[in-house]
N, C-alpha and C positions, 0 to 999 in steps of 0.2 A: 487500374486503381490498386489491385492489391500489390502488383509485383511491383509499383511503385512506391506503396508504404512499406511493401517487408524486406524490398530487394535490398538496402542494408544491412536488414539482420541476417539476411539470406549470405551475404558476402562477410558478415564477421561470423556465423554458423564455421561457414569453410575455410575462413581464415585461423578462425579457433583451431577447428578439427585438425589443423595439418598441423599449428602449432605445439596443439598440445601430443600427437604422435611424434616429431621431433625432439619433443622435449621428455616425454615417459613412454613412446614404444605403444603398446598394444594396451597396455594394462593403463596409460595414462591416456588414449583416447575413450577406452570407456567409461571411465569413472567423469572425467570432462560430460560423455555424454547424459549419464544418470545426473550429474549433479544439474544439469540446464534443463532436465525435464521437471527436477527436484523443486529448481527455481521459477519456471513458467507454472506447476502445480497451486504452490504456497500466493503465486502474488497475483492469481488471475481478477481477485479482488481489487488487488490496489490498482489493475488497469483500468477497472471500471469507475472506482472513485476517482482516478486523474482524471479519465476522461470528462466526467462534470468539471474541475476546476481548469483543463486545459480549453473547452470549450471557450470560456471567457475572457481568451488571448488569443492574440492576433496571429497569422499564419506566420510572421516572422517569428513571432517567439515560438510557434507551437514547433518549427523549423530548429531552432536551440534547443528545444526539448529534446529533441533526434539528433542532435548532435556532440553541441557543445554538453548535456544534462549526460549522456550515456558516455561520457569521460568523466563525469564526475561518479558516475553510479561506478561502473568498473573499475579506473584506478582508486579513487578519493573511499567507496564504502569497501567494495571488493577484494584490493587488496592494500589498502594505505590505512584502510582502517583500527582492520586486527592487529597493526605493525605498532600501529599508536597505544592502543589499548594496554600491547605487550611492555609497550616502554615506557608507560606510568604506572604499570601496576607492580611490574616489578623492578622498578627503576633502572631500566638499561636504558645504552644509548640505541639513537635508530639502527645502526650499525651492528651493535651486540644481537639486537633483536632480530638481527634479519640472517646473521649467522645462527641463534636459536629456531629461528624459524628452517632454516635447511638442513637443521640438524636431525629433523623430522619427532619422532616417540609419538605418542599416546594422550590422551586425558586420564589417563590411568597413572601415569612416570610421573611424577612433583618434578618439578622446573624446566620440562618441557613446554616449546610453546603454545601446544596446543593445551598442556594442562593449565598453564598460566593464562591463557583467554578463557580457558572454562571456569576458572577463578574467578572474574571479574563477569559473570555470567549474571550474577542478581542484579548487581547494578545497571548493567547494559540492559536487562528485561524490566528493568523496573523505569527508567528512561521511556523506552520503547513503548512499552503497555502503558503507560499514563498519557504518551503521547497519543497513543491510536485510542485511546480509551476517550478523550478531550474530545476529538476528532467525532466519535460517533455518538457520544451524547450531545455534542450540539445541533446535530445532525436529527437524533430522535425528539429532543425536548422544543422541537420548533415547531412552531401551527405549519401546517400545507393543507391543499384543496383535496391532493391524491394520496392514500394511504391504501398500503399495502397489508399488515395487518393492522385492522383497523382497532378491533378489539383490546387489542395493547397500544399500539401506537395516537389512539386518540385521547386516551387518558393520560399519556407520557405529555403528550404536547400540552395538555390543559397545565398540568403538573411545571412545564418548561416554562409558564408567565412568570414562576418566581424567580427574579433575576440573578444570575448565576448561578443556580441552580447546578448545570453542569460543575462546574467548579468546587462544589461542596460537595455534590459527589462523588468526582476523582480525585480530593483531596480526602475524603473517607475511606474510599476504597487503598490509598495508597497506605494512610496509618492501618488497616487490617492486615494487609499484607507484608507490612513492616511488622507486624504484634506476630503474626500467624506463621506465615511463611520465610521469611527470613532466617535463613542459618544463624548458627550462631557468631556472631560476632559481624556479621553482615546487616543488623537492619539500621545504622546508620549510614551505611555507604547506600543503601535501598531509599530509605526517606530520603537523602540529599541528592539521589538521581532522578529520583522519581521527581521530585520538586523543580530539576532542571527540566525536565520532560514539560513539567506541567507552564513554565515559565517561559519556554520556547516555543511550545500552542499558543499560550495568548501574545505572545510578543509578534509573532510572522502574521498568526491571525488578526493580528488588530491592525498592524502596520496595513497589510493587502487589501484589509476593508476602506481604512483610512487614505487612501489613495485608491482609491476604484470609484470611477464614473457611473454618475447616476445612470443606473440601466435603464432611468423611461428616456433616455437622451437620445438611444439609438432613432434611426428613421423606422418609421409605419410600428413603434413601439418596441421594434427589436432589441435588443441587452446591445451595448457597447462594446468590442470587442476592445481590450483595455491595450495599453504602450505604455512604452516609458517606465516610471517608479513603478505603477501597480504593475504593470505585468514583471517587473523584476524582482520584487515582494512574491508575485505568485509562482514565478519562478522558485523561488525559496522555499516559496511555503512545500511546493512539490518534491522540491529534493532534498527538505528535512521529512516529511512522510515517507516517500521511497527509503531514507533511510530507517524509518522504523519499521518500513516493514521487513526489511530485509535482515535487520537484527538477527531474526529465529533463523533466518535461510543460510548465516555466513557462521553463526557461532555453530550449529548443528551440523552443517556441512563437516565440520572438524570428526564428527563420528564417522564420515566414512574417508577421510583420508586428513593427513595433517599438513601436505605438501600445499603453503599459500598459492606457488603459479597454477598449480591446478583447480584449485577451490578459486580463484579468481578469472579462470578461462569458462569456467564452467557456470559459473553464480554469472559473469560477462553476456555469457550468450545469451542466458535465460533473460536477463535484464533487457538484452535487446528484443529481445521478441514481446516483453509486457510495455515496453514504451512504442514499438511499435503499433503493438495492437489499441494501447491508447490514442493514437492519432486516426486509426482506423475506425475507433467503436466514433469517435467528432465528429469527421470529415461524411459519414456516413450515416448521421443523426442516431444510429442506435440507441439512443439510451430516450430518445422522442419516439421511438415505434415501439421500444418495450421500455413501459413507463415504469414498471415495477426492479427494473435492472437494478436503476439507482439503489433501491431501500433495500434489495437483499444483498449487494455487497457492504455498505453500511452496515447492516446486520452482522456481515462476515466479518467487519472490522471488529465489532463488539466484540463477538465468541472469540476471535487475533486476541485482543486485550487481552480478555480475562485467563486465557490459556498461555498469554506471555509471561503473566504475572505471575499463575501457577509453576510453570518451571522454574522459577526463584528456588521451589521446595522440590516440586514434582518433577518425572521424566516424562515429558507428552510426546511420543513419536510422531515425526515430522510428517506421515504418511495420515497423522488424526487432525492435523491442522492444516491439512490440503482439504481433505474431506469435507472437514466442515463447512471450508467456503468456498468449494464448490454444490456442496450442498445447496445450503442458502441461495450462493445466483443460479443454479440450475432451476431450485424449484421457483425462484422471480420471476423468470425466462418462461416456464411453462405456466406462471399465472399470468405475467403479460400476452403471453399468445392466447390464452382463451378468452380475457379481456377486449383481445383486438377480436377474435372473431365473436365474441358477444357483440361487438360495437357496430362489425360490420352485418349482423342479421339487422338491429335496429334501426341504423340508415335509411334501407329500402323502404322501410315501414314509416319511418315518419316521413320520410316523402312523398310515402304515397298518399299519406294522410294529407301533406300539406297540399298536396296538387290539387284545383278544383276540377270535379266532374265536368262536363262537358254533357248536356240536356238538351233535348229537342222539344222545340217551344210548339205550341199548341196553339 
């Protein structure tokens, strides 16, 4: 089971690896290898939140998710992205930008292109953090049965009846950070990404709900595993989140090298190994044995937000926003395991309670 989910990433690993020695030598196999640790660190969150929405698609798409979806992550975010970014922001053609791009420099050198992606950095973060920001207050402001911290998270959900709720949030949160954090001359290019952020949440979000089968439809009450429109909506919906999260992982990456085939072999492999491990944590119900998995990457997504938002103004090192959501799902992981063996002391006990005695009659 595993060397069947990871034997692809296992074979883009060493196809990588030899790529990128052919192409930078010694010094561009390492750096290839920090950055794919850099990128399986930062997104082990967002394989845990796929894996809740890939669940509820069928093995064929969950199949496209591994395939046809990790050409879209590596060419489309990885390296077609930054090319784009470069050639609106500072009006070159794809061509000019991709000879800027080889030309290599700094975020330090003005009209480099790494300087000119770090340029377009509030908007790109303010995009991203609104999107992942949408993403896990709707996530927090909803009633459920099982909560994780209960003490906050059941007052949030009482809080979450008021309709949209979410949405006056992240739309508050984005005028603060437009007021606050915004460079200068940047909080309009910030409030109009951030809006596209927030517009592109409920747009994919509404669509994939609006086409998705009633889940009491399945048999014996199971969720329907969805086809067709909805699962090509939720297709979307996944490979617009993949790309916010990877936001921080591809413009950051520019700090330790400026070379796109590199940052894009490297951000590549890590990609594959967090969509692989998404079809791993499905196929193998983990996120049903540890129940609290789900709400502490959720969580990780929030602390994502609001630290994406912050580097609009702030420098947060890429090593404090690993941390933190691993943080979070580590310590889910060690509440779900005490939970499960809390559960399994209980068991025995109310079975034994339920058993009747067995009495010798008189």
């Amino acid at each position: 089971m595993v060397l069947k989910t990871f034997g692809g990433s296992l074979a883009i690993t060493a196809a990588g690896l030899l790529l990128a020695f052919w192409y930078g030598g010694t010094l561009g196999l390492a750096v290839v290898a920090v950055l794919a640790v850099l990128e399986i660190s930062l997104s082990f969150d967002n394989a845990v939140v796929n894996a809740g929405v890939l669940a509820r698609m069928n093995r064929k798409w969950q199949r496209l998710f591994l395939t046809v979806g990790i050409l879209v992550a590596v060419v489309g975010m990885r390296l077609l992205f930054p090319v784009v970014v470069v050639c609106l922001t500072a009006k070159l053609s794809p061509v000019e930008a991709y000879h800027l791009a080889m030309a290599g420099g700094d975020i330090h050198t003005p009209g480099t292109y790494a300087s000119v992606l770090h340029e377009a950095h509030p908007a790109i973060a303010a995009f991203g953090g609104v999107f992942l920001l949408m993403l896990f207050l709707n996530y927090i402001f909803e009633e459920r049965e099982l909560t994780w911290l209960s003490w906050l998270e059941r007052p949030l959900a009482r809080i979450g009846r008021l309709k949209q709720i979410s949405v006056v949030v992240a739309a508050g949160a984005l005028l603060l950070t437009a007021d606050f954090l915004a460079p200068a001359g940047k909080p309009v290019s910030v409030l109009v990404s951030g809006a596209l952020g927030l517009i592109t949440y409920l747009l994919v979000s509404g669509l994939s709900e609006l086409f998705e089968p009633d889940e009491a439809g399945g048999r014996g009450g199971r969720p329907v595993a969805v086809a067709g429109k909805a699962a090509f909506l939720l297709f979307l919906y996944l490979e617009v989140m993949d790309a916010s999260f990877s936001f921080d992982g591809v413009v950051g990456a520019f700090a330790i090298t400026s070379d796109p085939v590199v940052i894009a072999i490297g951000l590549g492999i890590g990609a594959a190994y967090i969509r692989a491990l998404t079809v791993f944590l499905v196929r193998n119900g983990t996120l049903n044995e540890y129940a609290y998995l789900e709400h502490g990457a959720q969580w990780a997504i929030g602390a994502l937000a609001v630290l994406l938002l912050c580097t609009i103004r702030y420098d947060v090192p890429e090593i404090v926003t690993g941390l933190v959501g691993v943080g979070f799902i580590g310590t889910a992981l060690l509440s779900s395991v005490v939970r499960n063996r809390r559960l399994s002391r209980t068991r025995p006990a109310a079975a034994e309670l339920g058993t009747p005695r067995l009495t010798s009659a008189h």
